[in-house]
C-alpha positions as CSV (number, residue, x, y, z in Angstrom):
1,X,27.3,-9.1,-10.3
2,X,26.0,-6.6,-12.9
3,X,26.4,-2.9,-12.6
4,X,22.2,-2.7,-11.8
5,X,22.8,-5.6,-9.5
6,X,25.2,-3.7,-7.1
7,X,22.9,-0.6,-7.4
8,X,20.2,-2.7,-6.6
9,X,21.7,-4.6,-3.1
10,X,22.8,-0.6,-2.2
11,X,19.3,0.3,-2.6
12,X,17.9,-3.0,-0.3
13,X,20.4,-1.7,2.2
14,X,19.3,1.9,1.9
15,X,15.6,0.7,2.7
16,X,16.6,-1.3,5.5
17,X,18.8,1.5,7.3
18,X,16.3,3.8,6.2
19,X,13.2,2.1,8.0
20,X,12.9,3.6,10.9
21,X,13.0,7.0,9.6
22,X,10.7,6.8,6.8
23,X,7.9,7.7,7.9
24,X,9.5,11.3,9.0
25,X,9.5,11.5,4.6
26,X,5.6,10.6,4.5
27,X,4.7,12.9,7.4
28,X,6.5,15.9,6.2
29,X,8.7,15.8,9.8
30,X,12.1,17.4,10.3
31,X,14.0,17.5,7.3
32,X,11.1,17.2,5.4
33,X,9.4,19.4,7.1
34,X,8.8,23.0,4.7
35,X,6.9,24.7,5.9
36,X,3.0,24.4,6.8
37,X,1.5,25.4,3.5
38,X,3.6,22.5,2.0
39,X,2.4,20.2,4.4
40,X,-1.3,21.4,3.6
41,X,-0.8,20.8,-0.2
42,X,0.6,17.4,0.5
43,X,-1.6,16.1,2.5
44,X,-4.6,17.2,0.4
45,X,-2.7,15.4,-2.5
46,X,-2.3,12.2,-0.8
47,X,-6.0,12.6,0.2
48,X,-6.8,12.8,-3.7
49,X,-4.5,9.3,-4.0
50,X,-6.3,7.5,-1.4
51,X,-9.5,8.7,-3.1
52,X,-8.6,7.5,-6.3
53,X,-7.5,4.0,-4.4
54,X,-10.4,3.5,-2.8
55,X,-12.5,4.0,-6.0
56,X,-10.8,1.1,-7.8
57,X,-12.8,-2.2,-7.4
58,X,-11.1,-3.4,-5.0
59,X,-12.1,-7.8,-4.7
60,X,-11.2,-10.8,-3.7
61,X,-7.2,-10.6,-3.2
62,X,-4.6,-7.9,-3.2
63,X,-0.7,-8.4,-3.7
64,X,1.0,-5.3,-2.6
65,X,5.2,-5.1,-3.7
66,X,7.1,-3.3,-1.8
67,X,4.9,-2.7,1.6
68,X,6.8,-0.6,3.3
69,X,6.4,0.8,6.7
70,X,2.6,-0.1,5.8
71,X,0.5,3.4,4.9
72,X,-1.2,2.0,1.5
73,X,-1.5,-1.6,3.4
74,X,-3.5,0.0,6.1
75,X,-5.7,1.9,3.0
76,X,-6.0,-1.8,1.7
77,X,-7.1,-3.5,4.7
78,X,-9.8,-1.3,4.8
79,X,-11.5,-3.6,2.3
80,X,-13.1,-6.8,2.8
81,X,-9.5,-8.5,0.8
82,X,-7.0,-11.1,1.3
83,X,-3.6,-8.8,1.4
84,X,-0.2,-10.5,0.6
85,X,2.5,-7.7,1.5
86,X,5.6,-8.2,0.2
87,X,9.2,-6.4,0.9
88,X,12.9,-7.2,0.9
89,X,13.1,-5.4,4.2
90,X,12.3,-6.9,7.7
91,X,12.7,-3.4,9.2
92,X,9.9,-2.0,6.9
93,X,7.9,-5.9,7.6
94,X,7.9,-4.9,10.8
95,X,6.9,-1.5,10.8
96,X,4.2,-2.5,8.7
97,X,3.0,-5.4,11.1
98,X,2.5,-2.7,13.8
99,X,1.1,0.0,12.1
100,X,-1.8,-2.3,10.1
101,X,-2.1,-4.8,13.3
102,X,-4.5,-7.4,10.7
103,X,-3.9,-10.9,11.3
104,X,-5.6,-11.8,8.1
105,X,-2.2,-9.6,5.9
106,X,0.5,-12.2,4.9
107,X,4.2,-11.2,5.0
108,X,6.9,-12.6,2.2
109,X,10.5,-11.4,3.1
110,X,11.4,-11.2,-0.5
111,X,13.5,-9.6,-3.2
112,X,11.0,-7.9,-5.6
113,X,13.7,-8.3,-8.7
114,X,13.8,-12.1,-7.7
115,X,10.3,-13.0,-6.4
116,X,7.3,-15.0,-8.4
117,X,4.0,-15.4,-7.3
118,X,2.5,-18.4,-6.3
119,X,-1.1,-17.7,-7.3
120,X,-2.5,-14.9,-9.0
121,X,-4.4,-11.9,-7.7
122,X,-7.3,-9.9,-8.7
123,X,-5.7,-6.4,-7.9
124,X,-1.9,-5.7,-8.0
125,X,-1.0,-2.6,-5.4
126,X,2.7,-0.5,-5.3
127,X,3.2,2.8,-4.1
128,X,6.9,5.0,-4.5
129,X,8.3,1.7,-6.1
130,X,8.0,2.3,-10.1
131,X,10.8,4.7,-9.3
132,X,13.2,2.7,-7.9
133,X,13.5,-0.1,-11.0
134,X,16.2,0.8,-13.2
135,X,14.8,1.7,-17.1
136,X,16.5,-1.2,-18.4
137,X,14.3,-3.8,-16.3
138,X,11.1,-1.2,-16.8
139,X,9.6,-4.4,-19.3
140,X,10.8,-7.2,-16.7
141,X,9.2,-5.4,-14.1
142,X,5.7,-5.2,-15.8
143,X,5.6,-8.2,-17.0
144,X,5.9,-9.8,-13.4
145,X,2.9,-7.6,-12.3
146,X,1.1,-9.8,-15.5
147,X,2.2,-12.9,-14.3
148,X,1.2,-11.4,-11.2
149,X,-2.5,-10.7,-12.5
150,X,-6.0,-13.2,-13.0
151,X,-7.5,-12.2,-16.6
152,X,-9.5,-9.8,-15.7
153,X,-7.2,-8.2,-12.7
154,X,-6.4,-4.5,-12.0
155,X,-2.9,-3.0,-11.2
156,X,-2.9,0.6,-9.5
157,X,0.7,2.1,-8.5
158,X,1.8,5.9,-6.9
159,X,4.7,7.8,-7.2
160,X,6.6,10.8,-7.2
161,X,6.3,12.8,-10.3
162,X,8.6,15.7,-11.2
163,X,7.4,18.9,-11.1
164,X,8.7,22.8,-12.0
165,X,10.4,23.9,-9.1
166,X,10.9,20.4,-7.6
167,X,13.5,20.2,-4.7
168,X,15.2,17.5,-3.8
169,X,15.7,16.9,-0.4
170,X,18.2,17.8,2.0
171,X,20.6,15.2,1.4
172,X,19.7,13.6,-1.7
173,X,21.8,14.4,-4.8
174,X,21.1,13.6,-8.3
175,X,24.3,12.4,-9.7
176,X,23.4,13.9,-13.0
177,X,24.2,13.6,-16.7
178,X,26.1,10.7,-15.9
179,X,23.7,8.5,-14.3
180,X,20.4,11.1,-14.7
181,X,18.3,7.9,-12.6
182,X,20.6,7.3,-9.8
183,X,20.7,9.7,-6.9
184,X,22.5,9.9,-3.7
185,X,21.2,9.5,-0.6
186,X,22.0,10.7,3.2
187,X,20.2,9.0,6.3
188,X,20.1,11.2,9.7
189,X,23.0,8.9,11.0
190,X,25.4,10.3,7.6
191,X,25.9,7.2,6.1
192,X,25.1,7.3,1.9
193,X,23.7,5.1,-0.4
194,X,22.8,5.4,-4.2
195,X,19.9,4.1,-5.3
196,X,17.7,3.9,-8.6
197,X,15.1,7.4,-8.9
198,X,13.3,7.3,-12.0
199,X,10.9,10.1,-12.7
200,X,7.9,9.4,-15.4
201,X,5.6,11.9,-17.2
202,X,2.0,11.2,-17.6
203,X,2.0,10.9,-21.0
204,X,5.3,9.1,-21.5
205,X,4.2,6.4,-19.4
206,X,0.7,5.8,-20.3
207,X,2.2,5.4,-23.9
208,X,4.5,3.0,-22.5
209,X,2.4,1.1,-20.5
210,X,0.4,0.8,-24.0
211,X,3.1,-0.3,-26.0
212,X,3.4,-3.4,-23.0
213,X,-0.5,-4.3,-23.4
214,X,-1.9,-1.8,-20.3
215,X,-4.6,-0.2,-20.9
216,X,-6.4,3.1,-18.1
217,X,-5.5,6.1,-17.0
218,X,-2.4,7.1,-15.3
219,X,-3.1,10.6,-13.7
220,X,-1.1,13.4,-11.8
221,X,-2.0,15.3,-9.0
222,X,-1.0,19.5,-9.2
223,X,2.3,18.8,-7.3
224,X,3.7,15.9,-5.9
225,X,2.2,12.9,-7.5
226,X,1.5,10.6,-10.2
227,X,-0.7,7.1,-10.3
228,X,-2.4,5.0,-12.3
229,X,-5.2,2.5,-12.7
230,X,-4.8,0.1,-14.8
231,X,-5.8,-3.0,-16.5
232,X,-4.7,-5.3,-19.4
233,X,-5.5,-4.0,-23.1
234,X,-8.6,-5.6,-24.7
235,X,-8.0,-6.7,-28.1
């Protein structure tokens, strides 16, 4: 196994300890939790997201990588589309199952880094997932989501974006210089795990996503976000 590869499996294992805790991080509970003015500007912010989600044409089928505990599935099944969910954690699978409760959402238990579609979609979906794929498989990565893609499909993505005065949380540690996009993580229980954190400027990635074909807007919110809409380059 590569250096990425071991990375990656401690990540998988992360996500899968880490499931039935998550949604404490997307509700701004206990540890995340600081303060109500935060809380206001965060959920606002994640308002604006969902906005901006719902305002892409939204058609025929969605793929959605890396499903989670199932808060942007739920958004998606909102729309009249055929949702294919997929995650390397049965935890978060199930989680997600619950929370959306739609028959009509089909599950693949799947390893993102080793999964290929078996059709293509009209509209690709990921949410806090950009993040977690290690710069050196950033092309790799998007050139799944075109294999991914019909002609004339759409991706949109949302992620953390780095911000002045940004704190980590309490237990997660940047390891720094060393490996400035791996940081250490802490579950309630105390058990750590490292996994990939990769933090993108609006600029540098709409310029990268050009250089790969993409063309739309990738956008940031005042604080705690950054997403884009996007769709192959015309030529």
């Amino acid at each position: 196994m590569t250096e990425d590869d071991t990375l990656l499996e401690q990540q998988a294992q992360y996500y899968r300890a880490r499931a039935p805790e998550y949604d404490d991080w997307f509700e701004r509970r206990g540890q995340y939790d600081l303060g109500a003015e935060h809380t206001a500007r965060w959920n606002a912010e994640v308002g604006a997201v969902r906005s901006a989600l719902h305002s892409s044409p939204l058609r025929g089928s969605v793929l959605e990588l890396a499903c989670g505990t199932g808060w942007w599935t739920a958004e998606l099944a909102g729309h009249d589309v055929a949702i294919t969910a997929v995650d390397s954690s049965t935890e978060m699978i199930e989680r997600n199952r619950e929370r959306v409760g739609n028959s009509s959402v089909r599950y693949e238990h799947a390893d993102i880094f080793d999964w290929h579609p078996r059709e293509r979609f009209d509209t690709v979906v990921f949410a806090f997932w950009l993040s977690h794929v290690p710069p050196d498989r950033f092309e790799a990565f998007w050139e799944l989501i075109d294999s991914c893609l019909r002609p004339d499909g759409r991706v949109f993505f949302v992620d953390n974006r780095w911000y002045p005065g940004y704190r980590w949380p309490r237990g997660e540690t940047p390891l720094g210089d060393a490996a400035p996009w791996v940081a250490r993580r802490e579950l309630s229980d105390g058990r750590q795990y490292d996994i990939v954190k990769v933090f993108y400027g609006v600029r540098e990635l709409e310029g990268r996503l050009a250089d790969l074909g993409w063309a739309g807007r990738v956008s940031e919110t005042s604080n705690f976000f950054i997403w884009g809409d996007l769709s192959r380059a015309t030529t």
